[in-house]
Structure formats: structure tokens, C-alpha cells
Kinemage of the C-alpha trace (Angstrom):
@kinemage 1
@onewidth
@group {chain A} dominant
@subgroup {mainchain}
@vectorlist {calphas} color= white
{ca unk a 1} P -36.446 -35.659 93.513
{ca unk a 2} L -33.327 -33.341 93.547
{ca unk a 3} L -32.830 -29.668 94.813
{ca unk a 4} L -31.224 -28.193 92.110
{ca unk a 5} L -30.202 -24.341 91.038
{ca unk a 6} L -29.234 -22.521 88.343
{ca unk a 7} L -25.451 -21.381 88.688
{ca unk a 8} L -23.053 -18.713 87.139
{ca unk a 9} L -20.813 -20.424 84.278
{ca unk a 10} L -18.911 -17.147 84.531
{ca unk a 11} L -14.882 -18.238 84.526
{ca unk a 12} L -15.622 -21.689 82.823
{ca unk a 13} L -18.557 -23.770 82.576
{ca unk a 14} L -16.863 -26.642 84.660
{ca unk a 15} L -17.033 -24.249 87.523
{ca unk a 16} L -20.829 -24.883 87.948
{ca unk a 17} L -20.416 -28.352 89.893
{ca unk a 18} L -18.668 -26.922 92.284
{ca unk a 19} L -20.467 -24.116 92.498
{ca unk a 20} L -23.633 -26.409 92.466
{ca unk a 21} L -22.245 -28.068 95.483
{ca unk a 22} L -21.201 -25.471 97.757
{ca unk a 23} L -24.998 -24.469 97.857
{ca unk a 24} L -26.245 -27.811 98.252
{ca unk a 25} L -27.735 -28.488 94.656
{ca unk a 26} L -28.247 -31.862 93.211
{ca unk a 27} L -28.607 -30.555 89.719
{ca unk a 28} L -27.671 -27.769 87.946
{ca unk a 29} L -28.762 -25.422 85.348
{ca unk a 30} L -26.212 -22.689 83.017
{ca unk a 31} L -25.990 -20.569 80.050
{ca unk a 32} L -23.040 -21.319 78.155
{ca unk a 33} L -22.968 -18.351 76.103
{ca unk a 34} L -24.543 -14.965 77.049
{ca unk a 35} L -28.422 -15.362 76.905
{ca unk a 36} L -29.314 -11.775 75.685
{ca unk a 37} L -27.037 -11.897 72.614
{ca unk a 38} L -27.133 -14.113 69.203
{ca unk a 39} L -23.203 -14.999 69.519
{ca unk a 40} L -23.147 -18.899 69.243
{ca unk a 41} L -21.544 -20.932 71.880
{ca unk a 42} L -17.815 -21.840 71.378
{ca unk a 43} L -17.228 -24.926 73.470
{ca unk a 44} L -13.039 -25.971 72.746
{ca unk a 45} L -12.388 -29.117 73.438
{ca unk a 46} L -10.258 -28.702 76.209
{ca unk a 47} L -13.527 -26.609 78.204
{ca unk a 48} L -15.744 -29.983 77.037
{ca unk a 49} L -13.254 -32.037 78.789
{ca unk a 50} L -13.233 -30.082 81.707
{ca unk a 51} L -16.669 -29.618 81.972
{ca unk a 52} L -16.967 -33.899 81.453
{ca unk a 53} L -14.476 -34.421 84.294
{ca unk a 54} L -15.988 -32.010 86.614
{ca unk a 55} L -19.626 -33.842 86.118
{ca unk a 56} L -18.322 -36.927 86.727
{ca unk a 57} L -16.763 -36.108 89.778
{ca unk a 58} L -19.299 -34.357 91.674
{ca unk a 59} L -21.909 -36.938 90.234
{ca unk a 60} L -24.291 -33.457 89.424
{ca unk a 61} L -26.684 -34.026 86.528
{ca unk a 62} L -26.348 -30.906 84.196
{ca unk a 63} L -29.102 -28.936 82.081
{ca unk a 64} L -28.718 -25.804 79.492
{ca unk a 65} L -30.970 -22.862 79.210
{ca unk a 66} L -31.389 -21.656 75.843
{ca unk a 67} L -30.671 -17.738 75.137
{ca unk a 68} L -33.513 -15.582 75.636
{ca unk a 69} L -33.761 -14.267 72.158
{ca unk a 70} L -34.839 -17.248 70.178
{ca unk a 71} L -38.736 -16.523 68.557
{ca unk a 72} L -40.195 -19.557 66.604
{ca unk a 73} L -43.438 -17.834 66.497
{ca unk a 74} L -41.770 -14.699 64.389
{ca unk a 75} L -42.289 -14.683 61.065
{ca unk a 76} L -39.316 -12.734 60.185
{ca unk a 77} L -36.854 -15.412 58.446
{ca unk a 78} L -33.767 -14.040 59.751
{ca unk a 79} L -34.987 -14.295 63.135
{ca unk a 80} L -35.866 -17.686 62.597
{ca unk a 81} L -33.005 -18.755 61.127
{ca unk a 82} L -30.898 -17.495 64.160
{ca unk a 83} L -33.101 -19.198 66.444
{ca unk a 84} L -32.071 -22.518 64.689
{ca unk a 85} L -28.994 -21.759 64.516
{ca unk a 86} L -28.711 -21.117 68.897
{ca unk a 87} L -31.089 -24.350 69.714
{ca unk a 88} L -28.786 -26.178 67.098
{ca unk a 89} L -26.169 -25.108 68.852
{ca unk a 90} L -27.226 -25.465 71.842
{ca unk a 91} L -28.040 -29.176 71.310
{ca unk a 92} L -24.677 -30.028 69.945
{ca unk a 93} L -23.199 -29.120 72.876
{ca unk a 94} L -25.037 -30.822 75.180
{ca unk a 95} L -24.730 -33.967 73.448
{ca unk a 96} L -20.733 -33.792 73.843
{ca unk a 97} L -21.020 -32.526 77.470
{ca unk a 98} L -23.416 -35.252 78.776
{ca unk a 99} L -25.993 -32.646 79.366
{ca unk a 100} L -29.363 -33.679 80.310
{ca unk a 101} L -31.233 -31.692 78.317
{ca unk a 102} L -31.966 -27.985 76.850
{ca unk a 103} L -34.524 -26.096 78.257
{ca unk a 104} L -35.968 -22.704 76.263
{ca unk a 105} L -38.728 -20.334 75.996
{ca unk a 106} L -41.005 -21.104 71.807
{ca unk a 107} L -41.419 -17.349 71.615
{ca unk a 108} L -43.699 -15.111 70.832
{ca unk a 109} L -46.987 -15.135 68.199
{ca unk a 110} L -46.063 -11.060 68.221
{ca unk a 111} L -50.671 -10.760 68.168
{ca unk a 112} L -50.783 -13.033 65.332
{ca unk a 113} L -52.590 -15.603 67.821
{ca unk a 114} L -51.573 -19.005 68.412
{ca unk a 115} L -53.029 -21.627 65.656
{ca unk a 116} L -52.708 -25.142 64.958
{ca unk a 117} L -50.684 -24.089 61.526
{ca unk a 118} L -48.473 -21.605 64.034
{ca unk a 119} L -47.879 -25.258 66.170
{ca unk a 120} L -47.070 -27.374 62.912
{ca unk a 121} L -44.382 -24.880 61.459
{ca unk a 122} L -42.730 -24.570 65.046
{ca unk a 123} L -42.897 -27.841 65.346
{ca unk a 124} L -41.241 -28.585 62.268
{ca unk a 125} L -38.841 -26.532 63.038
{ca unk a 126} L -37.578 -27.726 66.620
{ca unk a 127} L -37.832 -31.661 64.863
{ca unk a 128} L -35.923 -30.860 62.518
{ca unk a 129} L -33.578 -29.743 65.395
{ca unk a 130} L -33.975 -32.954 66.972
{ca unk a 131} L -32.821 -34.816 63.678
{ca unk a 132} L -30.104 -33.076 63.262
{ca unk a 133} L -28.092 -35.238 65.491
{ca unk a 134} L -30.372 -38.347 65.858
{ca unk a 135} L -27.651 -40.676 68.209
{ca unk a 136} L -27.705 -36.889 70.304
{ca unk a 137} L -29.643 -38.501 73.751
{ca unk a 138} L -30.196 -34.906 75.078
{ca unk a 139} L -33.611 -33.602 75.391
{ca unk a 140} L -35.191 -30.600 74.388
{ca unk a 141} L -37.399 -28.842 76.927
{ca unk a 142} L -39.944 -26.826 76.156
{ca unk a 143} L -41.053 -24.677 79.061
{ca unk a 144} L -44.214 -22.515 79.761
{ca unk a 145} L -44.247 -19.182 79.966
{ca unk a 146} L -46.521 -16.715 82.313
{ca unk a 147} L -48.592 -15.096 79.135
{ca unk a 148} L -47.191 -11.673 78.910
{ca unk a 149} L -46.257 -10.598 75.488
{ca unk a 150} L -48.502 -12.946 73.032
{ca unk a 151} L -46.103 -15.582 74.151
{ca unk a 152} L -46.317 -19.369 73.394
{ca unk a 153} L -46.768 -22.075 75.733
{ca unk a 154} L -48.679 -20.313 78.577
{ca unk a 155} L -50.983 -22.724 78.450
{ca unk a 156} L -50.388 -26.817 78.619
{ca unk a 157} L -52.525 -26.847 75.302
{ca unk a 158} L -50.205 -25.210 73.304
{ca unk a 159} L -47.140 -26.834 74.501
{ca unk a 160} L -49.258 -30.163 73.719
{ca unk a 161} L -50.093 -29.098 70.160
{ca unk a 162} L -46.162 -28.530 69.689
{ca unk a 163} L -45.408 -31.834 70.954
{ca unk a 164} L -47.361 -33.384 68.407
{ca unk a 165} L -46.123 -31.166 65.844
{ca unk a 166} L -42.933 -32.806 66.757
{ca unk a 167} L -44.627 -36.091 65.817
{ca unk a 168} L -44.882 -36.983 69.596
{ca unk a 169} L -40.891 -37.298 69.289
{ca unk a 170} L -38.909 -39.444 72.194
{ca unk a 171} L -36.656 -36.605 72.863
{ca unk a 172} L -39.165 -33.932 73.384
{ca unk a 173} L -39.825 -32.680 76.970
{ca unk a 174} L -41.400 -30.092 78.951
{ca unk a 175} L -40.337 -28.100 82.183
{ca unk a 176} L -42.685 -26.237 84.175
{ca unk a 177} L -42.036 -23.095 86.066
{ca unk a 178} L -44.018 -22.543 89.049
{ca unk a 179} L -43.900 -19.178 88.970
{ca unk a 180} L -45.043 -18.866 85.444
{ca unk a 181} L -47.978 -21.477 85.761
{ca unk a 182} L -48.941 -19.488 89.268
{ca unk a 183} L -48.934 -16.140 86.742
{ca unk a 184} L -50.866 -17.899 84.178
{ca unk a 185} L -53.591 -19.263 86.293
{ca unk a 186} L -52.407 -22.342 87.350
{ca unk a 187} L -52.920 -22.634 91.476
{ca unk a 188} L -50.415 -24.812 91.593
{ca unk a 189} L -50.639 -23.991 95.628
{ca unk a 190} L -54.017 -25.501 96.414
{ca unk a 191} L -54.506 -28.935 96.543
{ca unk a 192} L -57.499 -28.506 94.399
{ca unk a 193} L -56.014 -26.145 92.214
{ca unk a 194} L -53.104 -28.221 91.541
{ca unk a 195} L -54.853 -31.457 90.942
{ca unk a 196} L -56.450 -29.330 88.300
{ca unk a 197} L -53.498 -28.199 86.781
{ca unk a 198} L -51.780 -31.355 86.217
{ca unk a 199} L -54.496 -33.108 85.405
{ca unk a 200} L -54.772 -30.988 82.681
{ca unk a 201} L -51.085 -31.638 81.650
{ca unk a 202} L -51.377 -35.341 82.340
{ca unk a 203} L -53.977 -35.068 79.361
{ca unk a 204} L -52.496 -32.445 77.066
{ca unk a 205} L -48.954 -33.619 77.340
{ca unk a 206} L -48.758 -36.483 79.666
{ca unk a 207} L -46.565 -36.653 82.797
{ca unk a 208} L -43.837 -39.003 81.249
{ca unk a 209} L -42.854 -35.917 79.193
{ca unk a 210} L -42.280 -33.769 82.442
{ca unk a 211} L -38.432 -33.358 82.538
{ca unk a 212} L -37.827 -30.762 85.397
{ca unk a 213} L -39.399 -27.876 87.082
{ca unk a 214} L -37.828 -24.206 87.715
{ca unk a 215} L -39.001 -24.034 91.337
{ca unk a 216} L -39.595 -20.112 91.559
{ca unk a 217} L -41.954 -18.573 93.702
{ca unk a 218} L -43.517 -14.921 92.837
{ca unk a 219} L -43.780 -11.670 93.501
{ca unk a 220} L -47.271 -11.195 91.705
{ca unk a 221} L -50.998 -12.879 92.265
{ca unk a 222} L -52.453 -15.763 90.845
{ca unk a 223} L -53.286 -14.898 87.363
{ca unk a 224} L -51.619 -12.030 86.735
{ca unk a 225} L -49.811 -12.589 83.389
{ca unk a 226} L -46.132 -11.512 85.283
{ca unk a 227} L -43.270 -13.046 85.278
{ca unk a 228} L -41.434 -11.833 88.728
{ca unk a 229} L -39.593 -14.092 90.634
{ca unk a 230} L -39.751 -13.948 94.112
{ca unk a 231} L -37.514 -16.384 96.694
{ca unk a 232} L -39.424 -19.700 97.889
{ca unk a 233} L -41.835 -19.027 100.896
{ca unk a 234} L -41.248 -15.233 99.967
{ca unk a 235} L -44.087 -14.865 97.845
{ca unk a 236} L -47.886 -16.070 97.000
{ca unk a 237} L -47.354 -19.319 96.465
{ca unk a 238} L -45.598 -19.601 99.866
{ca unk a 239} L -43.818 -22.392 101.386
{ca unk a 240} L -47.414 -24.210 102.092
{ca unk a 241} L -47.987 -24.123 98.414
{ca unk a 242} L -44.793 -25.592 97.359
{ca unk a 243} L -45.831 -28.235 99.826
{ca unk a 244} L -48.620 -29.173 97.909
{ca unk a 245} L -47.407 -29.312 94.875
{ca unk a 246} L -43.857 -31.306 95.814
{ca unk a 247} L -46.929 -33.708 97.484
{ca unk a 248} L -48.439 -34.231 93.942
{ca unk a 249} L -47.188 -37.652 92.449
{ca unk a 250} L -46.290 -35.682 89.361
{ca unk a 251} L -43.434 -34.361 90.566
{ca unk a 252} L -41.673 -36.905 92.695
{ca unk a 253} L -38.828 -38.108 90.226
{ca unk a 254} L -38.354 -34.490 88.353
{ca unk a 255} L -35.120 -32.130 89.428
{ca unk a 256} L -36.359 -29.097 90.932
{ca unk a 257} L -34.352 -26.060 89.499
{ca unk a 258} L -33.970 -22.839 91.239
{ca unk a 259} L -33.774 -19.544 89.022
{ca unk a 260} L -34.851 -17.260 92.576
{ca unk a 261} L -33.070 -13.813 93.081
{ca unk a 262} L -31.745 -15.277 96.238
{ca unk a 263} L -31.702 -13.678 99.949
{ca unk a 264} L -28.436 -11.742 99.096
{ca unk a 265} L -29.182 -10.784 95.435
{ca unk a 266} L -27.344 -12.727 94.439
{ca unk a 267} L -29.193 -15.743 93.151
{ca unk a 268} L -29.917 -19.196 93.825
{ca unk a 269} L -28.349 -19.610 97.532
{ca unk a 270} L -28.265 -22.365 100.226
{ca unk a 271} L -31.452 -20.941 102.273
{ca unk a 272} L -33.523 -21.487 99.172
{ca unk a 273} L -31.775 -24.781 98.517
{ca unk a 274} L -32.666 -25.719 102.297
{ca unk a 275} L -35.978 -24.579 101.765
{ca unk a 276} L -37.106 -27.258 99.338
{ca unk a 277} L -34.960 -29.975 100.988
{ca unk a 278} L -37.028 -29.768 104.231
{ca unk a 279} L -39.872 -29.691 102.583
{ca unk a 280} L -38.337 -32.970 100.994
{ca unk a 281} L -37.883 -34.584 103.881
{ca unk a 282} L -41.498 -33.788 105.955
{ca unk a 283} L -42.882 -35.514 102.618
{ca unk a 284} L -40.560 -38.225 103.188
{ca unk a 285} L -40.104 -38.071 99.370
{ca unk a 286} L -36.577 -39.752 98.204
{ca unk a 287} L -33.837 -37.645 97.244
{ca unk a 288} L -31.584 -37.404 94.320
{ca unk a 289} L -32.533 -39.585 91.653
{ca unk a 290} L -31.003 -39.380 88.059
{ca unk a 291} L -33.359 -36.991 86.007
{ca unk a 292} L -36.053 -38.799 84.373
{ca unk a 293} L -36.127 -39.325 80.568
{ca unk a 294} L -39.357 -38.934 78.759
{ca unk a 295} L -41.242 -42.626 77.632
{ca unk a 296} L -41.749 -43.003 73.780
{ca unk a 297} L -45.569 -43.432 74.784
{ca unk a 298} L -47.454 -40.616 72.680
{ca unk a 299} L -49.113 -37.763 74.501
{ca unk a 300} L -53.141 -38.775 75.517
């Protein structure tokens, strides 16, 4: 399991390693263009270089985060259209940077309701995607969402039904944030509670299709369809919860991510970092392990 963070790319995407490092990460997460606007990422091939060398020599396994502003559940074509156009993106660069994967948000029905022909047109789409470049090994990572806003993917159904809409495709992964799953229901901070939860996801999705986890505790209850992220131990699930669910089998290969505000406001920070790597070790769970690729076994 590795400690991870997201990390500013702000002066040159290579700077995230270091970065990464100086807080103690073992993976890291960035934006590489800005995630509130459409403008597509323009990677020269002197920054892909760069970026290449400076993953290779701090030995830090990289993921993307898609802009926020993609909606596959829209059914506005030029919406759609610049969606594609982002993931594409996106995806390209991550195959020349030796990225692990992209991680992104499906978007919202907008009250239309999410229905099995909603899950084969998105999932047409984000194939399609994945065809684009089929000798691309980079994965593209669904994650859930905490239900506010007719958004897809709250639940591990939906993000099922969109894996096999993607015809159960190799390349297709999913990353759970705690702090969303915690808003949507999900106790992932009781042993009971969590057992439920993933054994839900072992049987909508299946576990070899779990490529990382944003690690985020929250400001709001259990259930409460917000997505505020709160520092780890800071908030309801607590440090006792993450405890439990670091415990669950699930988890124990998968890069934890944080995307916490941070004790200084500042973001992802060592004391956070710390956090999760003592609760590591009183779990005696190994440490940094190359992030695990999904299994071409199909979804149960």
C-alpha cells in the first residue's frame, strides 16, 4: 500500500516528484491543465521528457485527474464532444508520460435519472476512448461521487453497469473516495459497515478493478449527499475508521491518494501523510508496492 497525495503541477509538471517527496508521498496525483476550464493539455516534448526523467528518479508512480467539467451524462452534443476531446487528451498524455492511470468524475444525469441506456451510451463513449490508442497501457478510472447534483457513480451499481458498457474492458478501473462513499452511505468506518460496502463492490465491480483510493476524510455525516473534505482523523470517519477500512483486504495493494485541505490550507501535507503511514505500520501492512493493474477477469 502507498501514502500518496495529490500535488501542485504549478511551474512544470516534473515538479510533482519532488514535491511528492518532500511530504513523504509514495504516489502522486496532478492536473496537467487547469481543471475548471475546457483548454486541452499542451504537453511539449521537452516537459514529457522532464516529467519521464523526474519519475524515474524518484521511483514515484504518477496518476492524472481529469478536469472537472467533463459530463457524459449531458445530452448536449457540444458538451459531449468536449468531454471526449479532455479524456482523449488526457489519455494521450499519460500514455507518453508513463502515467498510471486517469482518474475522473462520469458526470451528471442533469434529473434525467440514471438508466441502463444512459450506462450503454457512456459507456460507448469512454471505450471508444480506450480504443483510441489500444498499445496506450494507462488506465482509466472511474471514481464515485457523493450523490449531490443527479451525479453518476454514487453508487457501486452504476459504476458496474458502466464497466460493462465498456464490454468489461482490461483497461477500465475504479477509484474510490472515502469521503464520497462516507457521503453516499457507505460506512466505510465500521467494520460492519465496511464489509458491507465492499462486498457490494466485490460483486458489482469486483476488487481486481480497484485501482486507488482518494483517502479524504469529511466534514459532513454519514449519508449526507456532501462532498466536503475534511483532513484525516479531523472528521467523522476519524482516524479509527480509516483503521478499519486500511484493515479490509480490499485495500492492501491500492495507492492511497490524498486530496485533504491540509493543516495549513494548504493541501495535502506531511501530518496527513504521517497519519496514514502509522496507521500502516500498527496494521503491519507492507508499504509501497507498484500500483496494481486491473485482471482481464470480467466483473461478477
Amino acid at each position: 500500500m502507498r501514502i500518496g497525495a495529490h500535488v501542485s503541477s504549478a511551474g512544470g509538471h516534473h515538479l510533482v516528484f519532488e514535491r511528492g517527496r518532500a511530504i513523504g508521498a509514495e504516489a502522486v496525483q496532478l492536473f496537467i491543465s487547469a481543471p475548471q476550464q475546457w483548454k486541452l493539455p499542451a504537453c511539449t516534448g521537452e516537459q514529457i521528457a522532464a516529467f519521464n526523467a523526474a519519475r524515474e528518479k524518484h521511483a514515484l508512480p504518477a496518476f492524472f485527474h481529469g478536469v472537472y467539467l467533463m459530463n457524459f451524462g449531458s445530452p448536449d452534443e457540444g458538451m459531449l464532444e468536449r468531454s471526449m476531446a479532455s479524456l482523449r487528451s488526457y489519455m494521450h498524455f499519460a500514455g507518453l508520460m508513463g502515467v498510471a492511470g486517469t482518474i475522473f468524475h462520469v458526470g451528471s444525469h442533469l434529473g434525467a435519472g440514471f438508466s441502463d441506456t444512459m450506462a450503454r451510451r457512456i459507456g460507448g463513449m469512454l471505450l471508444d476512448v480506450l480504443n483510441d490508442e489500444p498499445a496506450n497501457p494507462s488506465l482509466l478510472i472511474l471514481e464515485n461521487n457523493a450523490g449531490q447534483g443527479n451525479c453518476i457513480g454514487g453508487h457501486f451499481g452504476e459504476l458496474g453497469a458502466l464497466i460493462r458498457a465498456m464490454d468489461n474492458h482490461p483497461r477500465a478501473a475504479i477509484c474510490i473516495d472515502t469521503c464520497h462513499a462516507f457521503s453516499m452511505g457507505y460506512d466505510l468506518a465500521t467494520e460492519d459497515g465496511c464489509q458491507s460496502a465492499m462486498a457490494e463492490f466485490e460483486q458489482e465491480i469486483g476488487f481486481s478493478r480497484l485501482a486507488a483510493v482518494h483517502a479524504n476524510d469529511t466534514k459532513q455525516p454519514l449519508g449526507t449527499f456532501r462532498d466536503r473534505h475534511e483532513n484525516i482523523g479531523e472528521g467523522h470517519i476519524g482516524l479509527a475508521g480509516f483503521r478499519t477500512l486500511m484493515a479490509h483486504p480490499a485495500f492492501r495493494d491500492v495507492p492511497f491518494l490524498l486530496e485533504v485541505p491540509g493543516f495549513d490550507g494548504a493541501g495535502p501535507d506531511v501530518k496527513n501523510v504521517q497519519r496514514l503511514k502509522k496507521l500502516r505500520r500498527e496494521l503491519a501492512i507492507d508499504g509501497p508496492k507498484l500500483p496494481r493493474i486491473p485482471s482481464t477477469k470480467k466483473p461478477k
